[in-house]
C-alpha positions in Angstrom: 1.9 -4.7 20.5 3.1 -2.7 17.1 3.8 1.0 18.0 3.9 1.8 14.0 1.6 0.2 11.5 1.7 0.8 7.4 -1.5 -0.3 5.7 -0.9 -1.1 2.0 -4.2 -0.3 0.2 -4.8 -0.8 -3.5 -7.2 -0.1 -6.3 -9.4 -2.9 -5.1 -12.0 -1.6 -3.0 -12.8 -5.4 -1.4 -9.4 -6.4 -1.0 -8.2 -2.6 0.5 -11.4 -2.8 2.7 -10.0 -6.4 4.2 -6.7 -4.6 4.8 -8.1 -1.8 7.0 -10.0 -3.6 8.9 -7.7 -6.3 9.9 -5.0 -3.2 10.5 -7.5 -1.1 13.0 -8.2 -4.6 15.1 -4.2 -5.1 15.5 -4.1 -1.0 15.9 -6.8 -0.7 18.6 -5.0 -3.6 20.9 -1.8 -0.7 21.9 -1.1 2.9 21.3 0.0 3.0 18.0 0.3 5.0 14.5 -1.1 4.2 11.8 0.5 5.1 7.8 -1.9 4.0 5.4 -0.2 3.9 1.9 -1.2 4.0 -2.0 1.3 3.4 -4.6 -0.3 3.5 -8.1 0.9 0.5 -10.2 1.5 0.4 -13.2 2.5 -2.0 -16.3 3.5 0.3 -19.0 4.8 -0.9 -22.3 8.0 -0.2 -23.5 7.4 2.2 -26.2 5.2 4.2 -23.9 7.4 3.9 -20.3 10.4 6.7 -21.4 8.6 10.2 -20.1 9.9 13.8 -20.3 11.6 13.1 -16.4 12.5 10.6 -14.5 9.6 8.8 -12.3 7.1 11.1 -14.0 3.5 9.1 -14.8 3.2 8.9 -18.4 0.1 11.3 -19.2 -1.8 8.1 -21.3 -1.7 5.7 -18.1 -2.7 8.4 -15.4 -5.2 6.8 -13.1 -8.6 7.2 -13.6 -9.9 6.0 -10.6 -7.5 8.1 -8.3 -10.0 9.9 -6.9 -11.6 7.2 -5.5 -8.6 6.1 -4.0 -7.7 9.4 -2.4 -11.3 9.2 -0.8 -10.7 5.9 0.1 -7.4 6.5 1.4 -8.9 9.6 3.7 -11.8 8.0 5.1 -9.4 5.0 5.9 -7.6 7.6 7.7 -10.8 9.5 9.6 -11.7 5.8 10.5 -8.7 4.8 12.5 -8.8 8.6 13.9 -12.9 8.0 15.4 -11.1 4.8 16.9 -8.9 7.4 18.6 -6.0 5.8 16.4 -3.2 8.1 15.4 -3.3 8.0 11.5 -1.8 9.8 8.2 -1.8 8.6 4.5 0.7 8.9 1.7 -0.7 8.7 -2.0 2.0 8.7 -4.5 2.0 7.7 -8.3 4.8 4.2 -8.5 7.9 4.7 -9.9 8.7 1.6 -10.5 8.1 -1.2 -8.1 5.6 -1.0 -5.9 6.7 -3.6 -3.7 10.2 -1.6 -3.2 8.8 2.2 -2.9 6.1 0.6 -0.1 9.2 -1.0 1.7 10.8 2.3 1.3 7.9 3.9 3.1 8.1 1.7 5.6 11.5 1.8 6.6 11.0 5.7 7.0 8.4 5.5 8.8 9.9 2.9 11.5 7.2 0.5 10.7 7.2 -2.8 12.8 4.3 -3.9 11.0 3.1 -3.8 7.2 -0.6 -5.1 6.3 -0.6 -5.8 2.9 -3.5 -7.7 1.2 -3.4 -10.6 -1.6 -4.4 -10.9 -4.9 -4.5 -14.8 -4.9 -2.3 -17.4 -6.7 -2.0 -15.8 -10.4 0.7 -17.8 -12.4 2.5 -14.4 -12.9 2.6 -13.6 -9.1 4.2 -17.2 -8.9 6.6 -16.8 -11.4 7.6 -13.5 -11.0 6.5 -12.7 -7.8 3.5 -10.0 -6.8 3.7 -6.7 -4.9 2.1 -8.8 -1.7 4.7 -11.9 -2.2 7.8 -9.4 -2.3 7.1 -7.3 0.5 6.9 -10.9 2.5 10.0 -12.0 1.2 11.9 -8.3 1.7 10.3 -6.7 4.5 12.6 -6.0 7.8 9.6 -5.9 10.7 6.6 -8.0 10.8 4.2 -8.7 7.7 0.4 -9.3 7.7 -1.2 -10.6 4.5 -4.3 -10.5 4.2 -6.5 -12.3 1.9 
């Protein structure tokens, strides 16, 4: 059914565990590949946002749970391998939006299919739009969202 799959995972352990497992059932059904993806987001004030080069993290607002992540991230990845599902991750610091670099990723990988999961109706995702809500609205293949 989808030959190339990106999997959106976030900080959230819950909400990133939803995401895999909804993206190995669709991956399992043809012969696939599997990209599962971390951007870290961040919300940087002003003052702090301007760092020495362009895109570089800010060393105050480094993430402290990325190590967690990355181990989430590769057992994601060993998972869908055991299912004898091609996989490979990408863990990058954001650089801005999160919603754009995951498209990004996407688009070079030849994605037909992003799983992304949902944070839930926040007044700010409504008025400005989440991460989940843009990737619906931008995204050139197919879009799971999973809450």
């Amino acid at each position: 059914m989808f030959e190339k799959i990106v999997v959106g995972v976030d900080a959230e352990p819950s909400r990133a565990a939803r995401v895999v497992d909804a993206a190995e059932q669709l991956a399992r059904t043809g012969q696939g590949e599997v990209l599962v993806a971390h951007l870290q987001e961040l919300e940087l004030p002003a003052a702090v946002a301007a760092t020495p080069r362009a895109g570089a993290l800010h060393p105050l607002y480094a993430d402290a749970g990325a190590p967690d992540v990355d181990t989430f991230v590769d057992l994601a990845v060993q998972r869908f391998r055991y299912q004898g599902i091609a996989a490979r991750s990408v863990v990058q610091p954001g650089a801005g939006s999160s919603a754009r670099e995951l498209l990004q990723i996407a688009e070079s990988f030849g994605a037909d299919l992003i799983v992304v999961g949902d944070r839930g109706q926040r007044v700010t995702d409504m008025l400005m739009g989440g991460v989940a809500q843009k990737v619906l609205r931008d995204a050139a293949c197919s879009v799971l969202l999973v809450r």
